[in-house]
C-alpha positions in Angstrom: 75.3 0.6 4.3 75.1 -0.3 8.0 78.0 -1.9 10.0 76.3 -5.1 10.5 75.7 -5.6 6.5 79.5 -4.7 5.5 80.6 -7.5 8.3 78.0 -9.9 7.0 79.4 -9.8 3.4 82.8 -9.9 4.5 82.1 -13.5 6.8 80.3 -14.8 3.4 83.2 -13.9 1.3 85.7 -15.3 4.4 83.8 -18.5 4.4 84.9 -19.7 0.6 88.6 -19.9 0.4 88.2 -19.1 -3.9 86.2 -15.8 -3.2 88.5 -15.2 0.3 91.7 -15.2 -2.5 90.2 -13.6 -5.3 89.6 -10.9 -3.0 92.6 -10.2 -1.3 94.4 -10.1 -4.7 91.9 -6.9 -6.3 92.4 -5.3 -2.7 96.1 -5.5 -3.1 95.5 -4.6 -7.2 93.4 -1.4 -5.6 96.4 -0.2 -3.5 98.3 1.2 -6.5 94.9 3.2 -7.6 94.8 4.3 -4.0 98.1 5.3 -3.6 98.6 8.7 -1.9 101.7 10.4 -0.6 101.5 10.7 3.3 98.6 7.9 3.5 99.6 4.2 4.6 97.0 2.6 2.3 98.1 -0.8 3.3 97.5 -0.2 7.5 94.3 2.3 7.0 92.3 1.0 4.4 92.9 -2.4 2.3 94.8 -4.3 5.9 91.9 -3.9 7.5 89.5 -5.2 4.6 91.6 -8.4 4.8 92.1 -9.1 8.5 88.1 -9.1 8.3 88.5 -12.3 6.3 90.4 -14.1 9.0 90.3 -15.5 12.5 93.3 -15.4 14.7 93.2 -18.8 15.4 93.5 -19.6 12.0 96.2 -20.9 10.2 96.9 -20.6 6.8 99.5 -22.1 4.2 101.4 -20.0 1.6 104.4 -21.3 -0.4 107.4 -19.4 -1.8 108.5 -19.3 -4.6 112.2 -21.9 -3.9 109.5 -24.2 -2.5 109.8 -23.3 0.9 106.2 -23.6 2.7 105.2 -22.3 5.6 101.9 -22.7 7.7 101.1 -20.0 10.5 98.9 -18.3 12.6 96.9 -14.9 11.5 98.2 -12.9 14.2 100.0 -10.3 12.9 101.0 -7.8 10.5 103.4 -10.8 9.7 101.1 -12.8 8.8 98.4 -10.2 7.1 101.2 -8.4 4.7 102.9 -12.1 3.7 98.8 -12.6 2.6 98.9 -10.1 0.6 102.2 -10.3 -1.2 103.0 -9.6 -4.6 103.7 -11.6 -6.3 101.2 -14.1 -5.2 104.3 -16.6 -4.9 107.1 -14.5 -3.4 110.8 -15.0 -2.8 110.2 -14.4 1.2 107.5 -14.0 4.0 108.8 -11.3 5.9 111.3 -8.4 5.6 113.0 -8.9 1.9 116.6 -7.8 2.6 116.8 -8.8 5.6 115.6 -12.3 4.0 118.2 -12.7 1.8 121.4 -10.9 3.5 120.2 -13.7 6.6 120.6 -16.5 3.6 123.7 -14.6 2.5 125.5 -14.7 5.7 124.4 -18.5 6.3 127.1 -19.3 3.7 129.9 -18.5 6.7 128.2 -20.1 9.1 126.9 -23.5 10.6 125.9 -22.9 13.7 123.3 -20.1 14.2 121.5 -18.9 16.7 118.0 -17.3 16.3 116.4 -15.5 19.0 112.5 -14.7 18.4 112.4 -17.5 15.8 108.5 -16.7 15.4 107.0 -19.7 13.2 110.4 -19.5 11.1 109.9 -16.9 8.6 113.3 -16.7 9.0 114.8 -19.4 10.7 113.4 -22.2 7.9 115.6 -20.0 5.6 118.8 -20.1 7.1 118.0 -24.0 8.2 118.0 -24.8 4.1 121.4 -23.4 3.7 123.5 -24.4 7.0 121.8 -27.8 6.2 124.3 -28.0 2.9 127.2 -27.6 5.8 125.9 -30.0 8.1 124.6 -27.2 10.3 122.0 -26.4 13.3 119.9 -23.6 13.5 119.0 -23.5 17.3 116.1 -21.3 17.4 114.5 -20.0 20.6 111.0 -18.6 20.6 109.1 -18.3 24.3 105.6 -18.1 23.0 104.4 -21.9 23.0 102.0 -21.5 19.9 104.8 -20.0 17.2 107.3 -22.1 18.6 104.7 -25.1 17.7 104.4 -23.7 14.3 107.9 -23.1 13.7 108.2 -27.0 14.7 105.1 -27.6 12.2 107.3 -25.3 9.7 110.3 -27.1 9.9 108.8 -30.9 9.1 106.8 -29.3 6.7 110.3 -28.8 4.7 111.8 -31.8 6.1 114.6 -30.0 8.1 116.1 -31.7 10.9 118.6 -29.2 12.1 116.3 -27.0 13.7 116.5 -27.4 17.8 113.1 -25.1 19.2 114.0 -24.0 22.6 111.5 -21.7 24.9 113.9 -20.2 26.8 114.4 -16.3 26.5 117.9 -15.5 25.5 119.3 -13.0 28.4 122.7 -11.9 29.9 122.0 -14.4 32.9 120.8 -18.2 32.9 119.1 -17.3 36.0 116.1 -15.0 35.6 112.4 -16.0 34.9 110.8 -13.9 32.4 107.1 -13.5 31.1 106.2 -12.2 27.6 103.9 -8.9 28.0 102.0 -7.8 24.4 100.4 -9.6 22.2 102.2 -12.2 19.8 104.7 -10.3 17.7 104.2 -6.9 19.4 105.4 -8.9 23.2 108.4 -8.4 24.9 110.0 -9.9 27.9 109.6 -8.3 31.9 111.0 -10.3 34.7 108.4 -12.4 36.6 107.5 -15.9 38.1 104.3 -17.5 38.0 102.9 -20.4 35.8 103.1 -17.9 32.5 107.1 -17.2 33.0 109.6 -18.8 31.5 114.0 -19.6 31.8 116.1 -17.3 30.7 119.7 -18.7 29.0 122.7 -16.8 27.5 123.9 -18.2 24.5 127.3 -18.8 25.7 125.5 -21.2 28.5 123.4 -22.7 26.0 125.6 -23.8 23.7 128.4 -24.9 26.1 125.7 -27.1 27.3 124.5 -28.5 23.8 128.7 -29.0 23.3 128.8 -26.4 20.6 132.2 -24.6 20.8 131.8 -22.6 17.3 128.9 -20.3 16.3 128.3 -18.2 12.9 125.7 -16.1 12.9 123.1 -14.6 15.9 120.0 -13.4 15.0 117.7 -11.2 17.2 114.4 -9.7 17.3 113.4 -10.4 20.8 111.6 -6.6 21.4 114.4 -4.5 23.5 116.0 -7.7 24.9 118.8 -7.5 22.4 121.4 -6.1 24.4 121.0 -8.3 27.0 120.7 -11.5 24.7 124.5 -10.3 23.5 125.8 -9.7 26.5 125.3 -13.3 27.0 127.3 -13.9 24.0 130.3 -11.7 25.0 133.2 -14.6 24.8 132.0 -15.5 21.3 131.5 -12.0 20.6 135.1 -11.3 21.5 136.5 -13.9 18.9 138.9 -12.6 16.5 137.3 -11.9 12.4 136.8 -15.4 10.5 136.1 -16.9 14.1 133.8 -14.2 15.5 129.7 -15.0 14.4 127.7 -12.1 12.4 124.8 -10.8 14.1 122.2 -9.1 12.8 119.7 -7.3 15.5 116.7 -5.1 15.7 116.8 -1.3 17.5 114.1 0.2 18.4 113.6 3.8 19.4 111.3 2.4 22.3 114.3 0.3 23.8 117.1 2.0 22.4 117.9 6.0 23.0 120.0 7.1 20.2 119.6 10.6 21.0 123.4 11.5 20.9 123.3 9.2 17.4 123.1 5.2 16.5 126.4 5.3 16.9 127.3 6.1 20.5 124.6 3.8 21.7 125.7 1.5 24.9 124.7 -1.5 22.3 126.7 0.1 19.5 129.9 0.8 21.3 129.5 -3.1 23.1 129.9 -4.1 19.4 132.4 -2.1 18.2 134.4 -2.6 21.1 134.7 -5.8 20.1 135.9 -5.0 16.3 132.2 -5.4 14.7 131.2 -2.6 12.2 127.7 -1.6 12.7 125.7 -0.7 9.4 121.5 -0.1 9.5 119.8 -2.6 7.2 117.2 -0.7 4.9 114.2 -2.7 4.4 110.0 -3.2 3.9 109.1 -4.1 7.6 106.5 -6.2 5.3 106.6 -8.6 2.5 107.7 -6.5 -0.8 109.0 -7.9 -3.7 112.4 -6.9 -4.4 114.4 -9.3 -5.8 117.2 -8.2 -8.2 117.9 -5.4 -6.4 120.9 -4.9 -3.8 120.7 -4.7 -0.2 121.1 -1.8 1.1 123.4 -1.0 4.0 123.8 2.3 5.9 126.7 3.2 7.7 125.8 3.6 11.4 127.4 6.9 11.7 125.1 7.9 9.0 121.6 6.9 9.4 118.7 9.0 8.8 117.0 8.7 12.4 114.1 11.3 12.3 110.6 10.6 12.5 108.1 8.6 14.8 109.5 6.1 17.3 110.4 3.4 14.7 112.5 0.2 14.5 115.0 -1.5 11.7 117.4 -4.6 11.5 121.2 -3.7 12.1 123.8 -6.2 10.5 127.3 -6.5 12.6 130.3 -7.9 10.8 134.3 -7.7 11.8 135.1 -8.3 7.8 133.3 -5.2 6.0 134.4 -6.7 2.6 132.1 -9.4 2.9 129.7 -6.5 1.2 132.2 -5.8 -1.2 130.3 -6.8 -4.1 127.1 -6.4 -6.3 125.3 -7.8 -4.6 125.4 -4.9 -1.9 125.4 -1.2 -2.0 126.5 1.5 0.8 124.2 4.8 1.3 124.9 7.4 3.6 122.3 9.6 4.9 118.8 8.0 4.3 116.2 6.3 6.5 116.8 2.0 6.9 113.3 2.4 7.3 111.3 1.8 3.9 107.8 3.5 3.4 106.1 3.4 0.4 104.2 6.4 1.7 106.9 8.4 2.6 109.7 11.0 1.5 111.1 8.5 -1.7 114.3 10.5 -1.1 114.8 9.2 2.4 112.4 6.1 2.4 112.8 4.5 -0.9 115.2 2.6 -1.9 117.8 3.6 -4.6 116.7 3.8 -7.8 113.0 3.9 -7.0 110.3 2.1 -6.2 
């Protein structure tokens, strides 16, 4: 069968949402037949079948299961992998654990800042449970179409405490930036022209919005991490119960952990200040895992081999917040979960 005729059957089957759904779900029923140590089924063969059903300016509406619904952009593996979750009604859209240690550590917290707040897979999340506290959820995201969805996102569940803010968080309030990549993939370069925008450090911004306490900080702003703490150094330096969580990406393409996680300049900035560092393992997907612990890797002992890869780290000054079921602490294994991979080093405990 030619090219032409697969595409052509694929737009007729795009073109009626009923057939479009019933699809994806016996392309996501085929992956377990498919299923083949070594070979990412999901990005080489049924990913690809799906994004054919979709345009990237479309935007499509998926509820969770706690009633939480979200309407975004089909842009990215984001958006392609929370498609095609299963359950057809899951407990997240993006990243499981990291999902539900964010809501976990929202409990301490009422003032949150998220950096790279996308539409708000995450950020609508934490919203919902600072909101019980009277809390604010100030959530910057550069790229003027996500921050428009995240907007869309947050009236959509009737939350009022999130402030969208386009600034890129930095270790100065005085550098223009301009986002270079495509949509999730971009990160931040310095430059001025009609495409850059403000940089702010947290500590600026929120002396400015005359908030003097702050709970958690969340990052994923591609390599710009470090700097975006830096700019949170005084709160940073707060003593434990004062002090906000943070919970980060590192990637090998920003980050050189050569001599180990560990001895990192961004690891040793935090534990300086009396955080312990621990690698979050989760799906960089949507994968149902619900009942089953987070698991947290001690940063001394992460399993680092492999590709150029990135994972969520979690930074805490009371360790014994994990201290309980809900949690469990593994030493030598891969944060990274593959269902592809080594189960020993890439699946979690107990299995997949």
């Amino acid at each position: 069968m030619s090219d032409d005729k697969t595409l052509s059957a694929l737009t007729r089957i795009a073109a009626k949402p009923e057939w479009r759904d019933a699809f994806v779900r016996r392309i996501v029923d085929l992956e377990q037949d498919l299923a083949t140590p070594g070979l990412d089924v999901r990005e080489e063969i049924t990913g690809p079948l799906v994004d054919a059903l979709f345009d990237d300016d479309q935007v499509v509406r998926k509820s969770l299961s706690n009633g939480v619904v979200f309407e975004f952009l089909y842009r990215s593996k984001i958006a392609r992998d929370f498609v095609m979750s299963t359950p057809e009604v899951p407990d997240h859209a993006w990243e499981p654990q990291t999902s539900r240690i964010l809501v976990d550590l929202a409990r301490r917290a009422k003032q949150v800042v998220v950096g790279g707040a996308y539409f708000g897979d995450h950020a609508v999340l934490i919203a919902r449970e600072v909101a019980k506290r009277g809390g604010t959820v100030h959530a910057f995201e550069p790229n003027n179409e996500q921050r428009a969805m995240l907007v869309r996102n947050a009236a959509l569940n009737g939350l009022g405490n999130i402030v969208p803010r386009p600034e890129g968080l930095w270790d100065n309030s005085s550098t223009s930036l301009k986002l270079v990549g495509y949509d999730s993939f971009a990160s931040a370069e310095v430059a001025d022209g009609d495409d850059s925008f403000k940089t702010v450090t947290i500590a600026d911004y929120l002396q400015a919005a005359g908030v003097d306490e702050l709970g958690l900080i969340v990052l994923d702003i591609e390599g710009a991490e470090f700097a975006a703490l830096k700019g949170a150094e005084s709160f940073l330096a707060r003593p434990a119960g004062q002090a906000p969580d943070v919970l980060f990406e590192v990637h090998r393409h920003y980050v050189d952990w050569t001599d180990g996680l560990e001895n990192t300049p961004l690891a040793k900035f935090l534990t300086g200040h009396g955080y312990t560092l621990f690698a979050l393992r989760d799906f960089n997907s949507n994968y149902d895992l619900a009942g089953r612990p987070v698991e947290l890797v001690p940063a001394d002992a992460v399993h680092l081999e492999g590709p150029p890869h990135g994972f969520n780290m979690v930074a805490v000054k009371d360790a014994s917040v994990f201290d309980n079921a809900g949690y469990r602490i593994l030493r030598d294994v891969s944060p990274k979960l593959l269902r592809h991979k080594d189960p020993a080093l890439h699946h979690p405990a107990g299995g997949l």
